[in-house]
C-alpha positions in Angstrom: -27.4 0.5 -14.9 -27.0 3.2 -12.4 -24.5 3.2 -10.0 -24.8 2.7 -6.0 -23.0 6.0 -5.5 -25.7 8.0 -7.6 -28.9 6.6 -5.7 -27.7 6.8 -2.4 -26.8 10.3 -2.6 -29.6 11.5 -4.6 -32.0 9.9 -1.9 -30.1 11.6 0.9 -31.1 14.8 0.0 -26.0 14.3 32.9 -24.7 12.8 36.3 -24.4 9.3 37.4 -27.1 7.8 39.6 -27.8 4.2 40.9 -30.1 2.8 38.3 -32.0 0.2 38.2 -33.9 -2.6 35.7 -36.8 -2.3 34.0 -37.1 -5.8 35.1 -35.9 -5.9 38.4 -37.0 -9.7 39.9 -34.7 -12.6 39.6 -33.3 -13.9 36.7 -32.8 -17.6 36.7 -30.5 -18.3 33.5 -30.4 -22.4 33.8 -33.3 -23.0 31.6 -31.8 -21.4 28.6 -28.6 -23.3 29.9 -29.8 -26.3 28.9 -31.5 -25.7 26.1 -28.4 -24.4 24.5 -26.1 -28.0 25.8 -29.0 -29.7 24.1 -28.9 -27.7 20.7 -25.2 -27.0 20.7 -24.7 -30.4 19.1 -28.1 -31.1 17.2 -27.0 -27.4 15.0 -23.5 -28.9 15.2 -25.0 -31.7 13.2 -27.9 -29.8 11.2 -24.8 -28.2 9.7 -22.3 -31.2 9.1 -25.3 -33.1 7.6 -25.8 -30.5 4.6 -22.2 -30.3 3.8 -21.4 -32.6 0.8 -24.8 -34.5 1.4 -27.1 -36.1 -0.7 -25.6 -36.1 -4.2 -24.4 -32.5 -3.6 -20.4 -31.9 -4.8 -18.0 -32.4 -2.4 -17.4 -29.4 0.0 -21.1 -28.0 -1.0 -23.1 -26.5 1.8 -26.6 -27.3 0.9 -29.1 -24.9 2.2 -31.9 -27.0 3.2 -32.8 -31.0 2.5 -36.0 -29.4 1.0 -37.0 -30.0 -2.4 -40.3 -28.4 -2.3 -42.6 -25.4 -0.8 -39.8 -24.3 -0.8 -37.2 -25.9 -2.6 -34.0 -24.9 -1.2 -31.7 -28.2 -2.4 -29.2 -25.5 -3.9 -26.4 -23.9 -2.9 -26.3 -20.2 -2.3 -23.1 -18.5 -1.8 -23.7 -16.0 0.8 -25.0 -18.8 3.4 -22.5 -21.1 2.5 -19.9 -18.2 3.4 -21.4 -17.5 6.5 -21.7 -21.5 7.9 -18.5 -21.9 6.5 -17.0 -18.3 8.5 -19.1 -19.8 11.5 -17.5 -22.9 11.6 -13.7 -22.0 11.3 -13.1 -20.6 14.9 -13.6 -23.8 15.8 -10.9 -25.5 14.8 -8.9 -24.4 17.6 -11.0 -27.0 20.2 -10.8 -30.5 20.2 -14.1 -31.2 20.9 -15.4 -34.2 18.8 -17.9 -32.6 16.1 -13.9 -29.6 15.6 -12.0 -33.0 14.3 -14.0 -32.8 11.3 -14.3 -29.3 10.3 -10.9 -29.1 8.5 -11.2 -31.4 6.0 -14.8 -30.0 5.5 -13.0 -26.6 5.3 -10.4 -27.6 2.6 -13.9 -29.9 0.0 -15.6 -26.4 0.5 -12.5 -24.1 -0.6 -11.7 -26.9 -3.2 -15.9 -26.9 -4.5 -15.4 -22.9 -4.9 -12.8 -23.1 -7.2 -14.6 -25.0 -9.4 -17.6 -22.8 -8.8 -15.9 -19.6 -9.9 -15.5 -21.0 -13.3 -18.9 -21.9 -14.1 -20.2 -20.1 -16.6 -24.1 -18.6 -15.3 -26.7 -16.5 -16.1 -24.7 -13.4 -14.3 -22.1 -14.4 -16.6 -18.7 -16.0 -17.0 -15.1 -15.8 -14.9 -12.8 -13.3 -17.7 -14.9 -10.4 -17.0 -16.1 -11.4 -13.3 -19.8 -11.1 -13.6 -20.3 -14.8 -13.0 -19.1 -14.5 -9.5 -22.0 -12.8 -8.2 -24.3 -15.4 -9.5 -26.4 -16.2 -5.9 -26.8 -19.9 -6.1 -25.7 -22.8 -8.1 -27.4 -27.0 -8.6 -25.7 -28.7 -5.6 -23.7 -30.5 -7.9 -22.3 -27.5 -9.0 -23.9 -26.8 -12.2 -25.4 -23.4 -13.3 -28.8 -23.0 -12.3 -30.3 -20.9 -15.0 -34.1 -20.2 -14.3 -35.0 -16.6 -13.3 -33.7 -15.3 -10.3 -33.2 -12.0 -8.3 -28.9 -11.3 -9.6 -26.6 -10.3 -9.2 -25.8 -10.6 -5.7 -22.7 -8.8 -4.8 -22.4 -9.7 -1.0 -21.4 -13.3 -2.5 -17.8 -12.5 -3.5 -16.9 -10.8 -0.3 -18.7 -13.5 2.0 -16.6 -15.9 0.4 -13.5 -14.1 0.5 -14.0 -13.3 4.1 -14.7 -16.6 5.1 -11.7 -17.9 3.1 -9.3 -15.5 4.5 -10.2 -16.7 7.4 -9.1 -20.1 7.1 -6.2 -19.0 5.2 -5.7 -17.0 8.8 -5.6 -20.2 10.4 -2.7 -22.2 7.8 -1.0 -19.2 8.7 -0.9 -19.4 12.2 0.0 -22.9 12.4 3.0 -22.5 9.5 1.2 -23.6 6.7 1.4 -20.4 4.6 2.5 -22.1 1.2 -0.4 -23.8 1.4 -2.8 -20.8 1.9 -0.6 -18.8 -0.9 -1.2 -21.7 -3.5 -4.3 -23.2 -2.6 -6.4 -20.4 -1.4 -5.2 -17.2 -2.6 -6.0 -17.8 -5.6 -10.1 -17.9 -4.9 -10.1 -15.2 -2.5 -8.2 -12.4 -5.4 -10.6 -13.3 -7.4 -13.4 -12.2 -5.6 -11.4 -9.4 -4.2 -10.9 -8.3 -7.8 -14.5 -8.3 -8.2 -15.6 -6.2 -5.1 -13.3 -3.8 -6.1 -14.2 -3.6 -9.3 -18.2 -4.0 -9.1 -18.8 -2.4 -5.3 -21.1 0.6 -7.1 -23.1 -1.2 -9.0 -26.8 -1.9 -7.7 -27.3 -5.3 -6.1 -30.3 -7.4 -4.9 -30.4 -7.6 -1.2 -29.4 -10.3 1.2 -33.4 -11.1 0.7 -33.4 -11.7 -3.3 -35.9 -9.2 -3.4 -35.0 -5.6 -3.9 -32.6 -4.5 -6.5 -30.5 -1.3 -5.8 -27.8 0.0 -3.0 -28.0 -2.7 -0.1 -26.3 -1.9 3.5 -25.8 -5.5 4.0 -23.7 -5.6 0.8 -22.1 -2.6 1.3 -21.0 -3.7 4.9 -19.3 -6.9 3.9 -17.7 -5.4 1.0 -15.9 -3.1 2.7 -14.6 -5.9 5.6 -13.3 -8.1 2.9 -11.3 -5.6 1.1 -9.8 -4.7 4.5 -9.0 -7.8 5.6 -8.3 -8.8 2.0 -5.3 -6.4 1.6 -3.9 -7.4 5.5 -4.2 -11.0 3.5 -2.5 -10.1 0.8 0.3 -8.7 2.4 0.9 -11.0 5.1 1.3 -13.7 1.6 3.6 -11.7 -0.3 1.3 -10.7 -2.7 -0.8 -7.3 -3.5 -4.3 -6.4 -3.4 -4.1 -2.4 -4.8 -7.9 -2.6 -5.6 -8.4 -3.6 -2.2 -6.3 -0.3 -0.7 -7.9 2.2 -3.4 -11.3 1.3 -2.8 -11.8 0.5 0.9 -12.0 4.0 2.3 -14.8 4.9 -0.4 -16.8 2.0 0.4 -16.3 3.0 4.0 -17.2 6.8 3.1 -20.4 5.2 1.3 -21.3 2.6 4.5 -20.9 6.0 7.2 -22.9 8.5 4.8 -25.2 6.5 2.6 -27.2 4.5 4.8 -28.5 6.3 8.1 -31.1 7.1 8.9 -30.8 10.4 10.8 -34.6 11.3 11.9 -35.6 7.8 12.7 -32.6 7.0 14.7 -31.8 3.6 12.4 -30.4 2.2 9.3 -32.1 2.4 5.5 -31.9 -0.7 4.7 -32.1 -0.2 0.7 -32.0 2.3 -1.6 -34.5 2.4 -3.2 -36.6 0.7 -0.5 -39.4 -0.8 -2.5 -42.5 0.7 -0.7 -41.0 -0.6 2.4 -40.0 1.9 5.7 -36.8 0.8 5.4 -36.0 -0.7 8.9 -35.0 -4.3 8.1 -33.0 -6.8 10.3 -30.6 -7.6 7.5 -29.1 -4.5 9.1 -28.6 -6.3 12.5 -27.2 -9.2 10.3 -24.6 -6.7 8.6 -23.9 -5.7 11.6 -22.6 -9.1 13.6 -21.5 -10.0 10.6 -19.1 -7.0 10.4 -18.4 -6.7 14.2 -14.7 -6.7 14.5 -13.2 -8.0 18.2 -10.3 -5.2 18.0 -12.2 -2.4 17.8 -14.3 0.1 19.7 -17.9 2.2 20.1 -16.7 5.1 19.0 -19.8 7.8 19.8 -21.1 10.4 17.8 -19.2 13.7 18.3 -22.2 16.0 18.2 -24.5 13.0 20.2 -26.9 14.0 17.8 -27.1 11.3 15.1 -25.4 13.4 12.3 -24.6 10.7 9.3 -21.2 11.8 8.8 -19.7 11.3 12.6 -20.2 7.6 13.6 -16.3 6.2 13.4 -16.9 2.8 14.6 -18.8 1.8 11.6 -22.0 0.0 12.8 -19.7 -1.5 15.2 -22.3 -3.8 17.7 -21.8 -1.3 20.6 -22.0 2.3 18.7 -25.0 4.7 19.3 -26.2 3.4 15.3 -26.1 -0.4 15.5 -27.6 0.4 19.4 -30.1 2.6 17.9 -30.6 0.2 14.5 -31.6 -2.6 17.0 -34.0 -1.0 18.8 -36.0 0.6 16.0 -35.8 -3.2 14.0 -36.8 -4.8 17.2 -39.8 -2.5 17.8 -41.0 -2.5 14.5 -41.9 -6.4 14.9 -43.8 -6.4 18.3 -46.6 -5.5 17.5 -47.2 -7.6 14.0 -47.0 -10.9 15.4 -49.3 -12.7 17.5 -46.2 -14.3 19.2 -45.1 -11.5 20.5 -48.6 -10.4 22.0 -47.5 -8.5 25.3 -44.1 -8.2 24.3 -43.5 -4.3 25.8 -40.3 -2.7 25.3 -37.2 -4.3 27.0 -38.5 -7.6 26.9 -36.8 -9.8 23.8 -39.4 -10.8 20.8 -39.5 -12.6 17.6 -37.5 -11.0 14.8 -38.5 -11.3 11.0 -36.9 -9.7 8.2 -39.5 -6.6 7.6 -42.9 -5.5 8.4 -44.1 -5.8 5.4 -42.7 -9.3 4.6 -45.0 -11.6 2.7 -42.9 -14.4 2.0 -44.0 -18.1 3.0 -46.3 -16.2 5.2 -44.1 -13.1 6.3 -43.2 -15.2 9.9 -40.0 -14.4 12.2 -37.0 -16.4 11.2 -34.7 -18.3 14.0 -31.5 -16.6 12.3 -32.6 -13.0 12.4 -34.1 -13.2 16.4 -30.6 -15.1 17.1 -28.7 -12.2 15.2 -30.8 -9.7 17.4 -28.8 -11.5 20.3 -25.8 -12.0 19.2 -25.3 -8.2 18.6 -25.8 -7.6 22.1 -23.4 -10.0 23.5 -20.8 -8.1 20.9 -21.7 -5.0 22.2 -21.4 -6.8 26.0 -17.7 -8.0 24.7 -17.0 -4.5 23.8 -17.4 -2.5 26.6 -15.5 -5.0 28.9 -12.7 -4.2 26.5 -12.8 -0.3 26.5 -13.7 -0.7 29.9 -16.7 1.8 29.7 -20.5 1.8 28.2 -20.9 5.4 26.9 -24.8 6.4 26.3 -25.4 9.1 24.2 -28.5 11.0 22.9 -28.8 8.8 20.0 -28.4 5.6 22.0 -30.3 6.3 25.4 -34.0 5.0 24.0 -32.5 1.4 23.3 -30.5 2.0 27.5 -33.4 3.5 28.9 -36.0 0.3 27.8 -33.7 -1.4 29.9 -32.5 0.8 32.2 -35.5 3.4 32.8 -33.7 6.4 34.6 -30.8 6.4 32.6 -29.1 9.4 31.5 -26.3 10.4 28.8 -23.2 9.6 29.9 -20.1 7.3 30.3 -20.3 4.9 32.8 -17.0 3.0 33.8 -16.6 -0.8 34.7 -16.5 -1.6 38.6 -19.1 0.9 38.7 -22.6 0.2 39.9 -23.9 1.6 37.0 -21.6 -0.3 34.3 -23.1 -3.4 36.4 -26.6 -2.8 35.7 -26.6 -1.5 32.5 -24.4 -4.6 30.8 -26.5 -7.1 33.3 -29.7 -5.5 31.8 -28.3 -5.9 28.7 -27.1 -10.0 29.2 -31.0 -10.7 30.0 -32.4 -8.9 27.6 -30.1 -10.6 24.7 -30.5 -14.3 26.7 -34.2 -13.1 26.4 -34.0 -13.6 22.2 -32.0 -17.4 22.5 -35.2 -17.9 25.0 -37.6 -17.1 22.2 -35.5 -19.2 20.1 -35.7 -22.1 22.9 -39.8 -21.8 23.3 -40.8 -22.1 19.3 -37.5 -24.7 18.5 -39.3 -28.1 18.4 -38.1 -31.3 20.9 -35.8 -32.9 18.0 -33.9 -29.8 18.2 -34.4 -29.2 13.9 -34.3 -25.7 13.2 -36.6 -24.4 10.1 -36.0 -20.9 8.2 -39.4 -19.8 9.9 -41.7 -19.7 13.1 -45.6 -19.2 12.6 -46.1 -15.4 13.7 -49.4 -17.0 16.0 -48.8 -20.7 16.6 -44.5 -20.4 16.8 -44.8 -23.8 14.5 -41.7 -24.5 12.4 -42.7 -23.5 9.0 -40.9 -23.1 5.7 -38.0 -25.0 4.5 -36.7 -27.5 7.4 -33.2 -27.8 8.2 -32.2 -24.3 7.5 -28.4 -24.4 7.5 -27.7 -20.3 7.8 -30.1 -21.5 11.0 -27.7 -23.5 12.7 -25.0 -21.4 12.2 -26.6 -18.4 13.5 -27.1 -20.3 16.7 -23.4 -21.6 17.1 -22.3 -17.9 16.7 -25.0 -16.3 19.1 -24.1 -19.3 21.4 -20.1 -18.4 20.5 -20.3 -14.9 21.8 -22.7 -15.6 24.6 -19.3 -17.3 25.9 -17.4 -14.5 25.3 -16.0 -16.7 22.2 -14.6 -14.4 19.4 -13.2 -14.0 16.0 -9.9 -12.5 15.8 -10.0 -9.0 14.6 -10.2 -8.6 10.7 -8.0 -5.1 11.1 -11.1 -2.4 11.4 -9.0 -0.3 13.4 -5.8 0.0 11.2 -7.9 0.6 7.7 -7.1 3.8 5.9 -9.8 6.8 7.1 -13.0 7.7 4.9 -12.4 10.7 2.3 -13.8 13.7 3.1 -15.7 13.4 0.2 -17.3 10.4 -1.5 -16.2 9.0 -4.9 -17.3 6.4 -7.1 -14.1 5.5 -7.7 -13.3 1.7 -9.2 -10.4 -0.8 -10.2 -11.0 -3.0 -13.4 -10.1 -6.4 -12.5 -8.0 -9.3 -13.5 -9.4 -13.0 -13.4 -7.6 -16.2 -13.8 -9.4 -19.9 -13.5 -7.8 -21.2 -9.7 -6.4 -24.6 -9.5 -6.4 -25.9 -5.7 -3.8 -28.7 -5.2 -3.0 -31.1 -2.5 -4.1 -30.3 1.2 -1.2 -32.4 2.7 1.8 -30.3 4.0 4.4 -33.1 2.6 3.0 -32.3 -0.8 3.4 -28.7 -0.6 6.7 -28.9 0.1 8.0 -30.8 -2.7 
């Protein structure tokens, strides 16, 4: 097996003016304002109704209700982390569908302990290997017919979306609680990202084996946050402060794209170009509330610059979004007059084949969810700097746009980020015209009718619209500590900590018990 390290690097080898839309006439926003009161509780129940359901284990996030063409009556473990991660910033409202997300929380954390100890086809718990297996019976047996593994995004979804409920116990005083009860789970597949980061992986998409950006991404946010976890418990994470800034050095160097202004998506890439909107997913999946654009010091694309990481708002991810974007208007026949600066369907490739190769309702709601990020981030630095690399995504919004910083309470900063507000309410409007009257979200749209298709029920579906919908609010995740990680080598290194596993026990969820 060769390592992620190896195939990465061998494959490597103006003034201010007024401006002004490229869509200047009235924008009437009430439309989409219903449609998202009417959805926000239909998703809110798409979700809750494939938690725990239908003989699945307790705490088991089923992906779909269907059993055939396809069958997705499993459990996978990257889109269970990311309902579950979606779900925990709620559980600071009191709204009525919030009052039952903790116990929910605490059958899911319990269900994962048990999970980690089955014995699968990637293999068992002593060495690790099982805890990239990608999906599991819903009644948490091993499923053992063939299948695109390992899948290394898995253990640091997971430990992500644990740590942040474990964020939450300590918040509110319960850290015993998230020291006996979660802990546990989350060093575990700490142990295992630090240990198995360099190893090739099959994409977010099952279907490509080798270095995945997606994967690389996630990994390095959970050993960040992991060790900020670890710490605040008392405890230790040295894989987690050993590795990160070489997973970092990998995720700034390995994956860009210089010449086409966007991310390579996989290494090797399969016969595909590359340009893939599991990048857009890495990179509101990543996006970190504290942090910043950063801008490329040279404004000239050059792979080792970019500091912010594939933050939402830096040149890249800007630059990432438009090339993804682009590359799916003219492939579908929804998206027939869909120039440039106007919001269209999103699949996963260009060359995607699967159950028809159609745009998917999570990746077009990703495409706008990184956009209201990026609109979160410049109100917090105050500023929207455009640079050489970013000006083609400004100036399909903003024509006569020019290189530059352009500062809030300026007329400029107005149009640019109102531009900007359309064009990502334009993707939740797509969204809105191919989402059917009951509200049910599938995986799929037809690319020429904008039918559902594919498995119904999507759960990853839902949850990518209560997270677009989130930021669209200006709702956020606290910051998972981007800012404050230890700085990228100078130079790369595949460098690795063997890990330690031990079976987790999770005990009672009731603070009196704790405390005996």
């Amino acid at each position: 097996m060769r390592p992620v390290y190896a195939i990465v690097l061998e494959a490597l080898a103006g003034v201010p003016i007024a401006l002004s839309s490229s869509h200047p006439e009235p924008y009437n926003p009430a439309p989409l304002n219903e449609f998202i009161k009417k959805q926000t509780p239909i998703a809110w129940q798409g979700i809750l109704n494939n938690i725990g359901a239908g003989g699945a284990y307790p705490g088991i996030v089923v992906a779909s209700p269907s059993k055939s063409d396809p069958d997705y009556f499993y459990t996978w473990t990257r889109d269970a982390s990311l309902t579950i991660t979606a779900l925990t910033p709620y559980l600071s409202s009191s709204t009525t569908e919030t009052t039952k997300i903790e116990p929910l929380l605490q059958d899911y954390i319990t269900s994962q302990a048990t999970q980690q100890t089955i014995t699968n086809p990637s293999g068992p718990l002593d060495d690790g290997t099982g805890l990239a297996e990608p999906k599991f019976h819903v009644n948490l047996t091993a499923y053992v017919g063939a299948w695109g593994r390992p899948q290394r995004d898995g253990p640091a979804l997971r430990a992500s979306a644990l740590i942040a409920y474990g964020n939450h116990l300590l918040s509110t005083g319960r850290a015993a609680l998230a020291r006996r009860n979660i802990w546990p789970i989350v060093r575990n597949d700490l142990a295992y990202v630090a240990q198995y980061w360099n190893e090739t992986t099959f994409d977010l998409w099952e279907e490509v084996r080798g270095a995945s950006f997606f994967t690389t991404a996630v990994q390095y946010r959970a050993l960040v946050e992991g060790m900020a976890f670890a710490e605040a418990l008392g405890e230790e994470c040295a894989g987690c402060a050993l590795v990160a800034p070489e997973v970092l050095c990998l995720l700034r160097r390995g994956y860009w794209d210089a010449p086409r202004g966007a991310v390579r998506a996989n290494w090797p890439g399969s016969g595909r170009q590359g340009i893939d909107a599991g990048s857009v997913l890495a990179v509101v999946h990543t996006f970190d509330a504290g942090a910043g654009c950063g801008r490329d010091s040279e404004d000239d694309g050059d792979e080792d610059e970019d500091r912010t990481s594939f933050q939402p708002c830096s040149d890249r991810a800007l630059a990432n979004h438009k090339a993804v974007v682009d590359s799916f208007r003219g492939i579908y026949g929804v998206n027939r007059g869909s120039a440039v600066g106007v919001a269209a369907a999103v699949g996963r490739y260009a060359e995607d084949v699967y159950q028809g190769g159609h745009p998917w309702y999570l990746t077009t709601l990703a495409a706008a969810e990184q956009l209201y990020d990026a609109l979160y981030q410049w109100e917090r630095q105050g500023r929207v700097d455009v640079t050489a690399l970013s000006r083609p995504f400004f100036a399909d919004l903003v024509p006569d746009i020019s290189s530059g910083s352009y500062s809030r309470g300026s007329e400029e900063y107005a149009a640019i980020t109102d531009a900007v507000r359309r064009y990502a309410d334009g993707f939740l409007a797509v969204v809105q015209q191919y989402t059917p009257e009951n509200g049910s979200l599938a995986e799929q749209f037809d690319r020429n009718t904008g039918a559902p298709v594919s498995a119904v029920d999507l759960t990853w579906s839902y949850a990518a619209f209560l997270t677009a919908v989130a930021r669209r609010d200006g709702a956020v995740p606290p910051s998972w500590g981007s800012t404050a990680a230890q700085p990228a080598p100078a130079q790369c290194s595949p460098t690795s900590v063997p890990g330690q596993y031990a079976t987790p026990v999770v005990g009672s969820w009731r603070v009196r018990d704790e405390l005996k």
